[in-house]
N, C-alpha and C positions, 0 to 999 in steps of 0.2 A: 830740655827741661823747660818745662813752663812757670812764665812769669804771670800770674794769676791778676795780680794787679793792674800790670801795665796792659795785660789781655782783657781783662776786664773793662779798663778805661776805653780802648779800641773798638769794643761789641756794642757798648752804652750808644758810644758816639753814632757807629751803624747803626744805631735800633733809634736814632732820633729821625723824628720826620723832616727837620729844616737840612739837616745834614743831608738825607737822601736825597732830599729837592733839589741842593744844591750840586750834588754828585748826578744827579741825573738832567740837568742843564749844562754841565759840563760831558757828556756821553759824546758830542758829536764835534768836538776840541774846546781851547781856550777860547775864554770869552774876556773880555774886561768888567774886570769887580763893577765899576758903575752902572754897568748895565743888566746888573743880577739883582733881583728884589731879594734880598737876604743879610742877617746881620752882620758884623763884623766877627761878631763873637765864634759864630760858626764858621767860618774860613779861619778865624786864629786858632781853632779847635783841630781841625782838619789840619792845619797848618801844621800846628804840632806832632802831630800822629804823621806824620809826612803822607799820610793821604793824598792832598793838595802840594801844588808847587804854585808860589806867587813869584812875579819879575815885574819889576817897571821898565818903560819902556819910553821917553820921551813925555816927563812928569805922568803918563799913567800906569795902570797897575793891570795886570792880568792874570789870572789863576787856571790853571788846568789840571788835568788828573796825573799825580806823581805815579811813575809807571812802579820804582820800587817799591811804593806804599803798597802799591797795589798787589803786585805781586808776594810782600809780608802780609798783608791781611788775607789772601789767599789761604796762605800758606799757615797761618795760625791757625784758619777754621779749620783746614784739614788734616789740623794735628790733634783736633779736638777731637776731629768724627773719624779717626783711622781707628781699625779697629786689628788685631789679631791677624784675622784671616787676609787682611789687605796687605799687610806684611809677609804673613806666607806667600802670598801670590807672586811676592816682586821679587822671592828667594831670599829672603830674607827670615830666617828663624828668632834671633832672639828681638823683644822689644823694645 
């Protein structure tokens, strides 16, 4: 069952441009927050959507891509775009 809102907040967040910059500076591991020209707001954003995963680590902070986020955001958009026949194909009859 879809949650329309909390799916909604998710796709807004993906469809921002500071978020994607920051998801795509994170593509080749963790970095430390100080050294990402980006807001706070947007890692607390991310943060929440477990997107992101922060740790400190010897007074500093580091952020990288939360693999479960990752893998629910996947998995939301392909419940979005599954359709009928992609259920038949897995043997799967009812939807």
């Amino acid at each position: 069952m879809h949650n329309f809102k909390e799916d909604s907040r998710l796709f807004r967040a993906l469809g921002d441009e500071n978020n994607l910059s920051l998801l795509a500076k994170l593509f080749e591991g963790e970095k430390e927050i100080s050294t990402i020209e980006n807001t706070s707001g947007d890692i607390e954003e991310l943060s929440a959507l477990q997107l992101v995963r922060k740790r400190e680590e010897n007074g500093r902070c580091y952020i990288r891509i939360n693999k479960v986020g990752k893998f629910r955001a996947i998995a939301i958009l392909e419940s979005y775009l599954k359709t009928r026949d992609d259920i038949a194909a897995c043997g799967h009859e009812e939807f």
